[in-house]
PLY file of the C-alpha trace (Angstrom):
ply
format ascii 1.0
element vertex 278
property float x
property float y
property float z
element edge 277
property int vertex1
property int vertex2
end_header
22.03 -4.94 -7.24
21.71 -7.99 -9.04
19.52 -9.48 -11.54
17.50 -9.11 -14.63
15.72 -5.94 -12.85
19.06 -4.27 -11.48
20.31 -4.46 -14.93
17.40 -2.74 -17.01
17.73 -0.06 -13.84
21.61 0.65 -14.36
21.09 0.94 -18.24
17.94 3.26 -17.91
20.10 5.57 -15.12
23.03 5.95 -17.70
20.80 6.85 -20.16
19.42 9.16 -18.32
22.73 10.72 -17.02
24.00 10.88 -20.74
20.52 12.65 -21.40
21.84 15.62 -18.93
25.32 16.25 -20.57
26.07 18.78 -22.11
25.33 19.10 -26.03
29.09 19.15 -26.69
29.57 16.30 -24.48
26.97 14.14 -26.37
27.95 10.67 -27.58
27.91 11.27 -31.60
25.74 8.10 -32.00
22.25 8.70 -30.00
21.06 5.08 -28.82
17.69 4.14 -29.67
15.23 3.80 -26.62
16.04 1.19 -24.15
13.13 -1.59 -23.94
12.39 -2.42 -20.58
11.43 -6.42 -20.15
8.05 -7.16 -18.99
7.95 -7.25 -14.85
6.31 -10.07 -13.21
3.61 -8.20 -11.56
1.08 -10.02 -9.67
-2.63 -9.36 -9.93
-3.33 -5.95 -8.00
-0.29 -4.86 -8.19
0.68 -1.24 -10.42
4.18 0.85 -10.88
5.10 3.77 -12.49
8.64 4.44 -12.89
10.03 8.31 -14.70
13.15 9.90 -15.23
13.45 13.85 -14.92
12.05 15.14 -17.96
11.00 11.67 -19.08
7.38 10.24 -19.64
5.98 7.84 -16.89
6.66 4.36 -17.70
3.36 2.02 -16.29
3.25 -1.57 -15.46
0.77 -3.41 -14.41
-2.25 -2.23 -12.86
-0.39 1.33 -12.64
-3.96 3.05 -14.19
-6.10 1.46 -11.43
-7.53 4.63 -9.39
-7.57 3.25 -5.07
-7.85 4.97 -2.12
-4.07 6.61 -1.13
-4.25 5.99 2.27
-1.12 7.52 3.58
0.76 8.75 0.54
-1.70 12.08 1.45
1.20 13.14 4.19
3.46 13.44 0.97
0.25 16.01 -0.49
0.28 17.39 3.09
4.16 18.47 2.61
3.44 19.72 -0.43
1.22 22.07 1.82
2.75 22.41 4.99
5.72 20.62 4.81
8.45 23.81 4.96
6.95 25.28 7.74
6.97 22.07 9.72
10.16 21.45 8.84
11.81 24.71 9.50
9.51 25.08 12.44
11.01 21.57 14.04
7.53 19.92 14.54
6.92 17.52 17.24
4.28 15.41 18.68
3.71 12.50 21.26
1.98 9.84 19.79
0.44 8.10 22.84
-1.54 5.34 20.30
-4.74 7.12 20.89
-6.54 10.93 21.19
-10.22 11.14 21.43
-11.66 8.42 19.57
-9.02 8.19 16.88
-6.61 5.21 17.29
-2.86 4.88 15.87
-1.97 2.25 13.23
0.55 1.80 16.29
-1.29 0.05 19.15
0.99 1.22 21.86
1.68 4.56 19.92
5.31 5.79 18.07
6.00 7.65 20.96
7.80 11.61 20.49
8.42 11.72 16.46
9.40 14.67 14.25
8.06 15.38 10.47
10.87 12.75 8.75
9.88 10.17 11.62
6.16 10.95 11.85
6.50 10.07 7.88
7.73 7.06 7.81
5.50 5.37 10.49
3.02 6.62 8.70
1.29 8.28 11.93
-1.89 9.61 11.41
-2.11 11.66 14.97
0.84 13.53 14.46
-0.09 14.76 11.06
-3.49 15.70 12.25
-2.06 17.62 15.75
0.42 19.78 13.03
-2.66 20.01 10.34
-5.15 21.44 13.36
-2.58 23.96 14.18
-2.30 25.08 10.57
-6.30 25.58 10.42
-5.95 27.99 12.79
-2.99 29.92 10.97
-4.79 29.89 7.68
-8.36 31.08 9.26
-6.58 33.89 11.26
-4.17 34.81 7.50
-6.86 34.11 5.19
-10.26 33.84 5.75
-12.14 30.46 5.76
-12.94 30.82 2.03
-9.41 31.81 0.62
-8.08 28.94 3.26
-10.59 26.54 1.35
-9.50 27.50 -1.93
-5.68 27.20 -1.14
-6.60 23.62 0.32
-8.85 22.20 -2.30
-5.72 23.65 -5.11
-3.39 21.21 -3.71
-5.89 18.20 -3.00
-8.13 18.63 -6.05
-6.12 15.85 -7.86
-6.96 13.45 -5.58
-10.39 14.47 -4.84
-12.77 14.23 -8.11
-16.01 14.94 -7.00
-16.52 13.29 -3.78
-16.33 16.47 -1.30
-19.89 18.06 -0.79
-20.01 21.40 -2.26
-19.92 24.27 0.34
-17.94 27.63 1.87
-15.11 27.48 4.23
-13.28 24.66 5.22
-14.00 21.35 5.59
-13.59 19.70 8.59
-10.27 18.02 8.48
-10.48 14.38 9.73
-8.56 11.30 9.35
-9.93 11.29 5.74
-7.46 14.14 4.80
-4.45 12.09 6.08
-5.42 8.56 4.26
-8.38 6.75 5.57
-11.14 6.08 3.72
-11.67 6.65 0.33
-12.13 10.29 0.06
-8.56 11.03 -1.37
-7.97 8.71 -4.30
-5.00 8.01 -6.93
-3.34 5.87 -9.50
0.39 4.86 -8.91
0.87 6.63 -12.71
-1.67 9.72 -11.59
0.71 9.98 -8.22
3.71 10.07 -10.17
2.64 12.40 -12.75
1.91 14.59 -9.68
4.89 14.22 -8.31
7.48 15.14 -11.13
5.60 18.54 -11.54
8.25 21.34 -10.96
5.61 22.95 -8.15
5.87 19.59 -6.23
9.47 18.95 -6.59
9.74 19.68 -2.90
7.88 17.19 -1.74
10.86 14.73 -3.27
13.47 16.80 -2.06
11.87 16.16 1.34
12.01 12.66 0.89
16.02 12.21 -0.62
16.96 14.62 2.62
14.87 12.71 5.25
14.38 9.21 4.24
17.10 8.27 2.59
19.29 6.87 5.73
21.87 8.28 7.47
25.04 10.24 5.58
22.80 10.80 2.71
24.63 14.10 1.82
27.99 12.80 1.91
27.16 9.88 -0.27
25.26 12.63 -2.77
28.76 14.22 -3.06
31.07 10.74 -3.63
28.16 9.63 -6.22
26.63 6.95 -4.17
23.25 8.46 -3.57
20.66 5.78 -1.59
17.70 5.39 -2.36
14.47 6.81 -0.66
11.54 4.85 0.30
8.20 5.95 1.74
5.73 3.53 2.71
1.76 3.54 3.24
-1.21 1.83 4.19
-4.85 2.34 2.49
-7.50 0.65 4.19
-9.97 -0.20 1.81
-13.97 -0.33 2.20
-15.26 -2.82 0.57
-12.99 -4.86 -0.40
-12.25 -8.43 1.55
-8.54 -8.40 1.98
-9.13 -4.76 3.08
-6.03 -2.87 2.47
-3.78 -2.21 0.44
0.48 -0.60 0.56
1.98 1.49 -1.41
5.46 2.81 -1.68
6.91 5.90 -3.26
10.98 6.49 -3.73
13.68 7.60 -5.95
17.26 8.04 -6.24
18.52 10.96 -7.71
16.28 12.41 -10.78
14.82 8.41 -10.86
11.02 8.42 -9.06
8.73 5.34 -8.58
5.68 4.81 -7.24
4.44 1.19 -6.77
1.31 -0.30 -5.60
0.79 -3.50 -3.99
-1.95 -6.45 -3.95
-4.44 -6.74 -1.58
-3.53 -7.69 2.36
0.35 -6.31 1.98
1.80 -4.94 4.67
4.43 -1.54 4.37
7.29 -4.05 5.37
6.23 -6.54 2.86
5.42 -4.00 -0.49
8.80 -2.46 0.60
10.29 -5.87 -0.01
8.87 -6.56 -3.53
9.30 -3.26 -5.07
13.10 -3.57 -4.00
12.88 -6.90 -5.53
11.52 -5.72 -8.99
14.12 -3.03 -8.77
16.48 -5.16 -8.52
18.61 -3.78 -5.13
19.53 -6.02 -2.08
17.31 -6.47 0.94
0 1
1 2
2 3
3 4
4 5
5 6
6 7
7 8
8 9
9 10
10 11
11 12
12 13
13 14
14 15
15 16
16 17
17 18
18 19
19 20
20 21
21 22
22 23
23 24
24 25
25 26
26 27
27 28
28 29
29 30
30 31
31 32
32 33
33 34
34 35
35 36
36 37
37 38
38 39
39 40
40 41
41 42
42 43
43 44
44 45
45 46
46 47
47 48
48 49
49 50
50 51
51 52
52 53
53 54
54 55
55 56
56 57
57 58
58 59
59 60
60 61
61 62
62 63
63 64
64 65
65 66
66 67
67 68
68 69
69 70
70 71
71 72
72 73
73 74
74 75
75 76
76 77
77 78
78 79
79 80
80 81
81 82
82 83
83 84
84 85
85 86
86 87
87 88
88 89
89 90
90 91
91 92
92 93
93 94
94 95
95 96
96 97
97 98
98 99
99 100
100 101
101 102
102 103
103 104
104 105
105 106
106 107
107 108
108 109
109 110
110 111
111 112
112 113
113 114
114 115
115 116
116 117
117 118
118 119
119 120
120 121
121 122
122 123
123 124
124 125
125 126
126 127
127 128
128 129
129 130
130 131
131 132
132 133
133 134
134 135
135 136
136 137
137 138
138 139
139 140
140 141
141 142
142 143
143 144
144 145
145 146
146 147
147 148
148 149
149 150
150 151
151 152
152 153
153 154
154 155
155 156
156 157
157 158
158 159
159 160
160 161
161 162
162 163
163 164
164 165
165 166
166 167
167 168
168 169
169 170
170 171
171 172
172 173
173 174
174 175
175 176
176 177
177 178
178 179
179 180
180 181
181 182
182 183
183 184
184 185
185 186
186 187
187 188
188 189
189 190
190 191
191 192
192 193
193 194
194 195
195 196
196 197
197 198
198 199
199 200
200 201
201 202
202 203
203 204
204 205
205 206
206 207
207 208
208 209
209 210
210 211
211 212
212 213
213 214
214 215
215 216
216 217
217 218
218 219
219 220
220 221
221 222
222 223
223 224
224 225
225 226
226 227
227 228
228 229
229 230
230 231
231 232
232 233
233 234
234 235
235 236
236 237
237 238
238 239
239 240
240 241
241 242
242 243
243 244
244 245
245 246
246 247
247 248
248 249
249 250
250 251
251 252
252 253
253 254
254 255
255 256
256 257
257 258
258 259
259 260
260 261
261 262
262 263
263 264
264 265
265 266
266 267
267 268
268 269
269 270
270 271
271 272
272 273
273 274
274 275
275 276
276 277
């Protein structure tokens, strides 16, 4: 790490770890606050940074309320994502089924749940979520399957889906197209650090955090986690926009980009406002 960013970071992460110690092993002096320096956001661009148990720090256009796009596969964990997982989900993403297309022209071939996440593949999330319809209608009912769906989603939904019984049916809009599903990089990250979603992190530090990541939890070297999206936006001339969630350890962020950013390219930045290497 290196810079004026990398150097806010490492203060704000000790004061976070002293934060955890004990209350016999508390410094006798409690240091005021740290005051992080202004970020050089650019126009469009929002981040929301929290410690556990700390308030969400914004920046930027971090209030701004967008289409998701495909930070709704994180929501989608938070509803399916241990049974996939212990169930060892697969799918072969061929770049097409029907009349829905892959952000992948030539597809992302066989990929599991961790893989499936971070290309961001809308058919293999949809295969896994039509097999789950059926579970829930055959468990539940249509209506208590509704219910348990809009509980999760209702954060991200307002008032855009028509009233009505039963499910809905569950298109590419419930996995990040359009603008049906809609959130705030502060709003995400509020959701996020709620003890009922603290899964869907823990997914993410186990998954997409590069190889070894247990053994460098134990020597103290945790990496950090990064999950990018893509929101295509109606409307709007550059006509999408990235976003990128992460953490390391207790530390989450969640940072929009400007318009016309690719995943590769909002990856870049944020790690350049945090201050770590390429």
């Amino acid at each position: 790490m290196s810079g004026s960013g990398s150097r806010w970071l490492r203060e704000l992460l000790c004061a976070a770890c002293c934060t955890a110690l004990p209350l016999g092993a508390q410094p006798a002096l409690v240091a005021p606050e740290i005051a992080l320096p202004a970020l050089a956001l650019k126009p469009g661009e929002g981040l929301a940074l929290a410690f556990e148990g700390g308030e969400p720090r914004s920046f930027g256009e971090a209030r701004a309320v967008t289409p998701m796009g495909g930070l709704a596969k994180l929501v989608w964990l938070r509803m399916e994502g241990a049974t996939w997982s212990t169930g060892g989900v697969k799918f072969r993403c061929a770049g097409a089924a029907g009349s829905l297309a892959c952000s992948a022209a030539p597809g992302h071939g066989t990929v599991s749940l961790a893989k499936a996440l971070q290309e961001d593949c809308d058919l293999a999330f949809l295969a896994w979520i039509a097999e789950a319809q059926v579970h829930w209608l055959q468990d539940y009912g249509s209506d208590v399957a509704r219910y348990r769906l809009l509980e999760v989603f209702e954060p991200f939904l307002g008032r855009r889906l028509p009233a009505g019984q039963g499910l809905p049916a569950l298109t590419a809009l419930w996995v990040g197209d359009g603008d049906l599903l809609r959130t705030s990089p502060e709003a995400f990250l509020r959701w996020l650090v709620q003890p009922e979603n603290a899964e869907v992190a823990a997914f993410g530090r186990r998954t997409l955090a590069g190889y070894w990541v247990e053994v460098n939890v134990l020597l103290g070297r945790e990496n950090w986690w990064f999950k990018t999206a893509l929101a295509r936006v109606s409307g709007e001339p550059a006509g999408t926009r990235a976003w990128v969630v992460g953490g390391r350890g207790s530390t989450l962020v969640v940072f929009r980009a400007s318009q016309a950013t690719s995943r590769t390219e909002a990856l870049a930045r944020l790690r350049g406002l945090l201050g770590l290497k390429p």
